[in-house]
C-alpha positions, 0 to 999 in steps of 0.5 A: 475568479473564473468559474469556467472548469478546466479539463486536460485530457493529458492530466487525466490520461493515466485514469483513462487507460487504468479503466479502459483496462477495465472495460477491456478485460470485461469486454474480452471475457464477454466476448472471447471466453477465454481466461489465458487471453483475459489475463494477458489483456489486464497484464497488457493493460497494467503495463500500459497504465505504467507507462502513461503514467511515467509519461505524464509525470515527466512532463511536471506538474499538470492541474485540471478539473479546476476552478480558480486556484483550486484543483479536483486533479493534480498531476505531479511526481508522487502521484506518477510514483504512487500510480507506477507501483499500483500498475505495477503491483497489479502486473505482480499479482496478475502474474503470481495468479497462475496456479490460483486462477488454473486451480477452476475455483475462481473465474478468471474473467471476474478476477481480472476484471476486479483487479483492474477496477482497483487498480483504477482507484489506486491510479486516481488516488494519487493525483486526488485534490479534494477530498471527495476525489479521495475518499472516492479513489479510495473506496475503488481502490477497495470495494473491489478487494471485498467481492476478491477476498470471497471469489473463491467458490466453496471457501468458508474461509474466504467468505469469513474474511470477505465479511469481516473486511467489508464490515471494518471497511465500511465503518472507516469510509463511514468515519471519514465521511463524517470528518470530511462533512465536518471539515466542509462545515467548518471551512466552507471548502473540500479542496485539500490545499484550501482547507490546509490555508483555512485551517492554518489562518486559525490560530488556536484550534482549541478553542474549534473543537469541532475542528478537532472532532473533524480532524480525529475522524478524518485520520482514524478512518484513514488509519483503518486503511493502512491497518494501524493500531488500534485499527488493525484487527481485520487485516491478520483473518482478512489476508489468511482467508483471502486467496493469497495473491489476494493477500499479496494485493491487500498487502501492498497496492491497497495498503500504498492506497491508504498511505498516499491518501494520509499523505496527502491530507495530512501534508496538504490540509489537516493542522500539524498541531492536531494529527502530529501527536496522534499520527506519531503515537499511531506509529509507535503503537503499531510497530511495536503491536505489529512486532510483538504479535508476529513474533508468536505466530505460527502461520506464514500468512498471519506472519506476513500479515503482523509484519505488515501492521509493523511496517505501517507505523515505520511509514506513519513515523516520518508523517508523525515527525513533520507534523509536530516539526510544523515550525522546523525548515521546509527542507526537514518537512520535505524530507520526511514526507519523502521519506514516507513515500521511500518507505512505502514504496520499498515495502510493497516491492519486498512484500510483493517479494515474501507473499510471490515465494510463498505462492511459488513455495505452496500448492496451486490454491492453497493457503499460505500454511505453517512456517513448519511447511517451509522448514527446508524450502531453500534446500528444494528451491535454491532460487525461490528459497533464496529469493524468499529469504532476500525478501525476508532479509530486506523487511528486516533492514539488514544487507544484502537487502538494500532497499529495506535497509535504505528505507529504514536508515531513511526513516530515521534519519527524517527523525532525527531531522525533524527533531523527533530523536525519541521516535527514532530510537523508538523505530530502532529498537523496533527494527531490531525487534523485527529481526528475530522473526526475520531472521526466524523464518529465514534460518527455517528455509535452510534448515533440514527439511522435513521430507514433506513434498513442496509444490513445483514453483510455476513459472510465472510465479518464478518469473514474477518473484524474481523481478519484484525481488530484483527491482527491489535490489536495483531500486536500493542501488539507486534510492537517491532516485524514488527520493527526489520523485517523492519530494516533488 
């Protein structure tokens, strides 16, 4: 075996402009001053990342930082589609930050600067091949979101929520840490595909419960990261105290961070026999938490935010199926996992969707208030009011929103494929629960206002909101598309 290192720069491009990005956006703000052009900067930079990204991802598969057969960097269509939605994403929120960032509470250099250190994270998680690699894109991904959560000046709130993500945040990169030690210990390797091989060669891993033990923490602390029960009870305070681009960003980006790091160890290293049954009893707990508790809340953010814990066990329920389904046809596992990745990646467009129409829809640096302050929303906006509700309709699963309605058909066909029919009528009957919350707000936009004033919707935040809710609807014309990526 050779011990020589291999590095090819093409591979590693889109991790280069992500923080390039970075280092720009602070250089312009040290030097220049001037948060309109620091912004247009990070926009540019997020938009470049995009596009070398794709670049990459065209040209197929690409390995380096290797020695021997195994590889730090790889480089292939998920990876591409997991760095596209980040950049993209960082674009949206960098785009509906325009009333936040002119409001003065939040300096603008910091802001975007923050912004693209995550995103930098988001893109190097993606093609990570070990599980330090990993655990590293990850905590980039969300060491940033602490210190933006808390940014703006004299907010107590925000401060609450700062503290209670970091706290939470640290105990599960603390808790995965320990898992990955325990796995190195056992296998003697960190490299995901190695580590899959190695436990795969051990037959009965009840007789290892050390192996076991590894497994659990490795899971639980990613579980934490996509906001899964039981470990969900940060999310709903940190995204109502955090400024709500903030909250779009958590919502989204760092919520597809921690889906494509289980992914990625969950298809690539840890034992089906051990995460299937506690990733698919995961999910069953949290859509149905997540469904239940929105169902009671009267706060759009929070709402949002219960929405979002819902949402993570439909992508957790694919990643449930394939794992319990280890000895099922290649073809079935392949399916669900790009099924997972489909989901995901529907989501955050709709999301990014809901949490824009609500920026657009409130005052410049306010909360995201009551479902009552929307009441009439649709009738003084039509087109931020529809927007919203074309999102909303989406979440639910229900046309004219076809990519939500795509990613659920999805989910449970995967199922049922995987011979996971239980889990399937399980998300059906959860779905249909969404639906009254849904359908809930979505009735209230039209409804008779109640003569309270709206905000203006600010252009920018206009703009942002249309594209994230057309690309939502022309991305579920052709879903076909995400779905082959995702498979590779």
């Amino acid at each position: 075996m050779s011990l020589v290192q291999s590095v090819d720069n093409v591979a590693l491009l889109p991790g280069y402009l992500a923080a390039g990005t970075a280092i720009l956006v602070l250089l312009v703000d040290l030097l220049v001053a001037r948060p309109t052009i620091t912004t247009v900067v990070a926009a540019l930079g997020a938009v470049g990342t995009a596009a070398g990204a794709a670049l990459v991802g065209a040209t197929g598969t690409r390995r380096t930082f290797c020695v021997g057969a195994d590889c730090s960097w790889v480089w292939n269509g998920r990876a591409a589609v997991a760095a596209v939605v980040i950049a993209l994403l960082t674009l949206g929120v960098l785009a509906i930050s325009g009333p936040l960032l002119r409001a003065g509470r939040t300096p603008a250099g910091e802001y975007c600067f923050l912004l693209a250190c995550a995103m930098t994270g988001g893109v190097v998680l993606g093609a990570a091949g070990d599980l330090i690699t990993l655990i590293v894109a990850l905590e980039t991904l969300t060491l940033p979101l602490y210190v933006l959560v808390g940014l703006r000046r004299a907010s107590l709130a925000g401060a609450e929520a700062a503290v209670t993500f970091f706290v939470v945040s640290v105990v599960a990169t603390t808790v995965t840490l320990l898992g990955a030690a325990l796995l190195y210990a056992v296998t003697g390797s960190l490299h995901l595909d190695r580590l899959g091989a190695t436990l795969a060669a051990r037959d009965d891993l009840t007789d290892l419960p050390l192996t076991t033990v590894a497994v659990a923490l490795v899971v639980a602390g990613l579980a934490f990261k996509v906001a899964a029960v039981p470990f969900h009870a940060w999310a709903p305070a940190t995204y109502d105290g955090a400024p709500l681009p903030v909250a779009a960003y958590l919502s989204t980006a760092s919520k597809l961070g921690g889906v494509v790091a289980l992914l990625a160890v969950v298809q690539r290293a840890l034992p089906g026999g051990v995460t299937g049954p506690v990733l698919a009893l995961l999910a069953v707990l949290t859509m149905t938490v997540g469904n239940l508790v929105a169902l009671r809340q009267r706060r759009t953010v929070r709402l949002l935010a219960w929405s979002s814990v819902a949402q993570a066990g439909y992508v957790l329920a694919p990643l449930g199926a394939l794992a319990l389904a280890a000895g099922r046809t290649p073809d079935a596992r392949a399916g669900a996992y790009a099924a997972a990745v489909a989901y995901a990646v529907f989501f955050v467009l709709l999301e990014l969707a809901a949490f824009a129409a609500v920026v657009a829809l409130r005052p410049a640096d306010g909360d995201g208030g009551t479902l009552a302050d929307l009441r009439g929303a649709a009738r003084r906006h039509p087109w931020v009011g529809g927007a919203f509700a074309l999102a909303l309709i989406g979440l639910a699963g229900l046309p004219p929103g076809l990519a939500g309605l795509f990613a659920k058909v999805t989910v449970v066909r995967s199922l049922l494929a995987g011979h996971a029919g239980w889990l399937a009528l399980v998300v059906a009957l959860n779905a249909v629960l969404g639906l009254a919350y849904y359908l809930r707000v979505t009735a209230s936009l039209y409804a008779v206002p109640s003569g309270a004033a709206a905000a203006r919707p600010a252009r920018a935040v206009a703009v942002a909101l249309g594209v994230a809710t057309v690309a939502a609807v022309v991305i579920g014309l052709a879903p076909q598309l995400v779905l082959d990526v995702a498979a590779r």
